[in-house]
N, C-alpha and C positions, 0 to 999 in steps of 0.2 A: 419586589421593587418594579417601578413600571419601567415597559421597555424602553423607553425616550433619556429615563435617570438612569439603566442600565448604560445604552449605548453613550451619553457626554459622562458618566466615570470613567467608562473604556476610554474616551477619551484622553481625559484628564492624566490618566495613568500612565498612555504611551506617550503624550509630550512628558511628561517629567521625565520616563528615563531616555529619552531618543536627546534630550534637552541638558541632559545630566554632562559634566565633564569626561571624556576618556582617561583614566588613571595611568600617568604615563611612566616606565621603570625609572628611577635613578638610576644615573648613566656607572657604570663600573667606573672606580678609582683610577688614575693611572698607574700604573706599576712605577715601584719605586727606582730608579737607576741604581746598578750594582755596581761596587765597586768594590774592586780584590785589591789585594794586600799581599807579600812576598815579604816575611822575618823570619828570624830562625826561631825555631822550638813551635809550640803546640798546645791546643787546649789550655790555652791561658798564663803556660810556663814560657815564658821569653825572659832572652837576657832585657837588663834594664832601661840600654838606649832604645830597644825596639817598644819595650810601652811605653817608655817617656815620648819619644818621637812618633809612633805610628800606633798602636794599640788600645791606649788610651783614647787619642782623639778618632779614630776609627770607631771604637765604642760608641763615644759621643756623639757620633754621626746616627748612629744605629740605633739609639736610643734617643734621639729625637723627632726620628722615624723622616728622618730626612736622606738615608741612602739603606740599602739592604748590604751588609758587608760579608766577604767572604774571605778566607784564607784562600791562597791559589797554591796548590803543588804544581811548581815550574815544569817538573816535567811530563806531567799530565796536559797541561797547556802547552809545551810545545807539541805535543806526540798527537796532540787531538782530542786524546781522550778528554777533556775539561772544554765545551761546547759552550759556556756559558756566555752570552753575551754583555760583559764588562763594560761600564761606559769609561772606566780610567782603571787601570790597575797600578799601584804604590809601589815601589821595589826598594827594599833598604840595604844601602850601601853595599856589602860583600857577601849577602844571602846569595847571589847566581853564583856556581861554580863558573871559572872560566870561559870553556869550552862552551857554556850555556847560553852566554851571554848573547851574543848574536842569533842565535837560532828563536830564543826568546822574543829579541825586536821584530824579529821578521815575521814570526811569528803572529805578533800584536801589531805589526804595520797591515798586514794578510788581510786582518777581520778588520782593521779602521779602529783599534782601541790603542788608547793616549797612555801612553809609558808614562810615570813620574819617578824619577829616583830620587834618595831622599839620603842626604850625606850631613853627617854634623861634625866632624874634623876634617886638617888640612891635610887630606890622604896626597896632594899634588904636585906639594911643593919638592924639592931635595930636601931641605931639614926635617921636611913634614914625616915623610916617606923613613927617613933613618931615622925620626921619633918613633915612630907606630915600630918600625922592624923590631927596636930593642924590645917591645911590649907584644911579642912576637906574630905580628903581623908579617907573616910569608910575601915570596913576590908576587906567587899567584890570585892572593886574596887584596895585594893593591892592584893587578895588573885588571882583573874582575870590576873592582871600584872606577878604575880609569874607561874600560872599555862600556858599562852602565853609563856611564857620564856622558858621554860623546856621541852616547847611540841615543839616549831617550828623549822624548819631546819635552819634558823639564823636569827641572831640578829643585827641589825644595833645600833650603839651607836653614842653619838657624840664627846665624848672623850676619850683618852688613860685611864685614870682613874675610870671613866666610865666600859670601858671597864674589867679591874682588877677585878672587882665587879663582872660582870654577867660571865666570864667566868666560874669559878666552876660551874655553872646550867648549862651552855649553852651548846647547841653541838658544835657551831661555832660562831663567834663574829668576825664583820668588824667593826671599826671606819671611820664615815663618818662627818666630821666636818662641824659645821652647816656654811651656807651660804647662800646670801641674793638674790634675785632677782632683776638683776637689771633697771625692767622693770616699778619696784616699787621704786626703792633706788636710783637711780638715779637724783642726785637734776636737777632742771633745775631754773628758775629764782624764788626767791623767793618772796611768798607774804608777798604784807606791809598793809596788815591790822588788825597789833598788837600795842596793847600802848608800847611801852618801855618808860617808864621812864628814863631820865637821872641819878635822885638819886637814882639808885639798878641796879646788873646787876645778872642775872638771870642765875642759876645751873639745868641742870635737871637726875633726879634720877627717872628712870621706873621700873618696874617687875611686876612681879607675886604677891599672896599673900604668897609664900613659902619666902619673903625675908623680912618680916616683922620685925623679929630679926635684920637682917641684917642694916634699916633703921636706929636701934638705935645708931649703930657706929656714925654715922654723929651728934648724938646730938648738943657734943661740939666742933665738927668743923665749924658749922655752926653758932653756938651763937653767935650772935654780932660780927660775922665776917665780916670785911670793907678789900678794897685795902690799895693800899700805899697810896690813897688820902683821905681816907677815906670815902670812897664811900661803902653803904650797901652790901654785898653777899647774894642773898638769895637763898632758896632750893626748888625749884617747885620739887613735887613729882606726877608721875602719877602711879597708881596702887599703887603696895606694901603693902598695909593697907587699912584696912575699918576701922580704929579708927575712931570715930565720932566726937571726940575732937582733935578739930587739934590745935598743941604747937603752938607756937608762933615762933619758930626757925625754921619752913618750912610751905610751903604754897601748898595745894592740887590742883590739875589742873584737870579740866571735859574737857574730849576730846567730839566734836561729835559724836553721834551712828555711828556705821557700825562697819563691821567685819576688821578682819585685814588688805586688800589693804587700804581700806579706812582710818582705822589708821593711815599706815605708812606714806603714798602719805601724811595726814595732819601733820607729823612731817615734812616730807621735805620739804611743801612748806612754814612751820613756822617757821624753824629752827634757822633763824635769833633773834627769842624770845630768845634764850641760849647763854650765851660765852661760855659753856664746861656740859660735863657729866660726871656723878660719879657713880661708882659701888661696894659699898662695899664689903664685903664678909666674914663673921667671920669665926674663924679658927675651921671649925665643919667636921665630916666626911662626912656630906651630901653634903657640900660646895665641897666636893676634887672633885668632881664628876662633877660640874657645869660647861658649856661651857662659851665659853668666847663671848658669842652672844653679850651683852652688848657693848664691844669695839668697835668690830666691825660696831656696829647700831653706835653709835655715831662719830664714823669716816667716816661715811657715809653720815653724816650729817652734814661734815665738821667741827665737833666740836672737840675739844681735851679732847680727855678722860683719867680721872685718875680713877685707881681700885685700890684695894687689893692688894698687894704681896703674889700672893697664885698659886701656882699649874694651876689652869685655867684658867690665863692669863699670863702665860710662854712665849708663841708665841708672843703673842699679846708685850709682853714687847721687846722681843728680833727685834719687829718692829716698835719702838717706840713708844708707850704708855707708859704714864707714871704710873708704878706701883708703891703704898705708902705699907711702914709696917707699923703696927699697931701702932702708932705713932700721937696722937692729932698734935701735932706741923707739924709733917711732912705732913701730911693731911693738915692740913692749909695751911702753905705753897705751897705746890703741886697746890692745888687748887686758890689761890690767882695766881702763875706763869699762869697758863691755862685759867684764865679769865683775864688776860692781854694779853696775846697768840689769843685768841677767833677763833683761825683759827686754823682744827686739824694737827699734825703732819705731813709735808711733805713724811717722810717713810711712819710710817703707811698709811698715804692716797692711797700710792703708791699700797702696801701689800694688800690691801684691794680690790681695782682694778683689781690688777691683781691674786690673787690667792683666793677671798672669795665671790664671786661675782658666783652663778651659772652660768654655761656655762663657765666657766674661770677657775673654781678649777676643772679640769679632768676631767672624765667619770667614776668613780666608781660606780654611782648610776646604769647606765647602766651594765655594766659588773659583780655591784655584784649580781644583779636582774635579769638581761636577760642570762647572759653568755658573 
């Protein structure tokens, strides 16, 4: 090639790449903000208010890829050892030993990270306080609850009522209304390997042992209570009570071991054992306080649920659930309509789906914990 075509290629060639764009890196992700978490148990075993209330939607958080969550061992974070830079850590109710408690704040004031404590009964009140003892709540595990309370920058509750309560302690108070996972709650086809009997059709009533009183309402609802055909009503109970004598007007139900997934996944894949669930709730100041978890689990399980006429199931009524007053007859009734029903309210089903169902009720957990 002659040297005039050589020298305007050489040209050609060093404009193109002098001309060419510089390739510039995409800039790093930000890292995500961590945020810790303090319940009792481990590796996925927690009693059942800590996944209902913090586990579950901590999950949700995590698998939205919206925070990086951790479990915090309290006393690795006071002592030092646990360096992690937390942008909020969670603390549930009477997970701090006592003596913890303040060393913990100071500890999380030290670094600039945001305490939340996270309570779903009225540990507060005097009635509250002699409820929980009989369900043997020690002094030092309410004095723990009182002194979390009073130290942390907020408090998450799960109801308006609730709420009422902790504000005079509190610096700040969110209500965060409990809601279920629907990764758990979700029925799918259920299993048929339960007796039903044709002659009984079956009620079920669950909680805590804080609702032990509460059981008693049901005595005479449940006595020899039959349909319009005369067909038996009976009252499977699960939890509630460690009485060892069990009456004759309800019958005690043994779930399989495991922690709470495992619980609930075995109510939804047996829910077909129930026509309806019951929740009572005597008229106590501890009660005003109670969420309306209940309703909602059993609308979940396609069952129709009748409660209490009380205060913590307001919503839940105003979405069709059926609420009773204090009322034998009416209770009876109620309850006899719902196990002819055996399929839960069309509303509430709806209510339930779409606004109580984590990932479906807002973003508060995020924005009140992260910003």
């Amino acid at each position: 090639m002659p040297r005039h075509l050589l020298r305007r290629a050489a040209g050609r060639l060093r404009r193109a790449v002098s001309g060419a764009p510089t390739a510039v890196p995409a800039p790093a992700p930000e890292p995500l903000p961590v945020l810790g978490y303090v319940v009792a148990g481990a590796d996925g075993a927690h009693p059942a208010s800590a996944h209902v209330r913090v586990v579950r939607r901590i999950e949700h958080l995590a698998r939205g890829g919206t925070a990086e969550v951790r479990q915090v061992d309290p006393t690795a974070f006071v002592d030092g050892g646990d360096q992690t830079d937390y942008a909020a850590i969670l603390v549930q109710r009477d997970i701090l030993p006592r003596d913890l408690v303040a060393p913990f704040l100071a500890a999380a004031a030290s670094r600039g990270i945001r305490v939340a404590a996270e309570v779903d009964d009225d540990f507060f009140t005097d009635s509250g306080r002699d409820r929980l003892a009989r369900a043997e709540y020690d002094p030092d595990r309410l004095a723990s609850i009182d002194a979390l309370v009073r130290g942390a920058d907020l408090v998450v509750v799960s109801t308006e009522e609730l709420a009422a309560v902790v504000r005079p302690i509190a610096r700040r108070v969110v209500v965060v209304p409990n809601a279920l996972d629907p990764t758990i709650w979700t029925p799918g086809e259920p299993l048929d390997d339960d007796v039903r009997p044709a002659d009984e059709h079956r009620v079920l009533y669950m909680g805590t042992l804080t609702h032990g009183a509460d059981l008693a309402l049901l005595r005479d609802v449940f006595t020899d209570l039959t349909d319009a055909d005369g067909v038996p009503i009976r009252l499977e109970v699960i939890g509630v009570t460690e009485d060892p004598d069990e009456p004759d007007w309800y019958r005690r139900v043994e779930v399989p071991d495991g922690h709470y997934p495992a619980f609930a996944r075995w109510l939804v894949d047996h829910r077909q054992r129930w026509r309806a669930g019951v929740a009572p709730l005597r008229d106590e100041e501890f009660n005003r306080a109670k969420s309306d978890l209940k309703a909602i689990e059993y609308t979940a399980l396609e069952l129709p649920a009748v409660v209490s006429d009380r205060p913590s199931y307001r919503v839940a009524r105003e979405h069709g659930v059926v609420a009773v007053p204090d009322d034998v007859v009416a209770w009876r009734d109620a309850v006899r309509a719902a196990v002819a029903s055996g399929t839960a309210d069309p509303t509430a089903a709806g209510w339930v789906r779409s606004e109580r169902l984590i990932g479906h009720d807002g973003d508060t957990w995020r924005s009140v914990l992260l910003g």
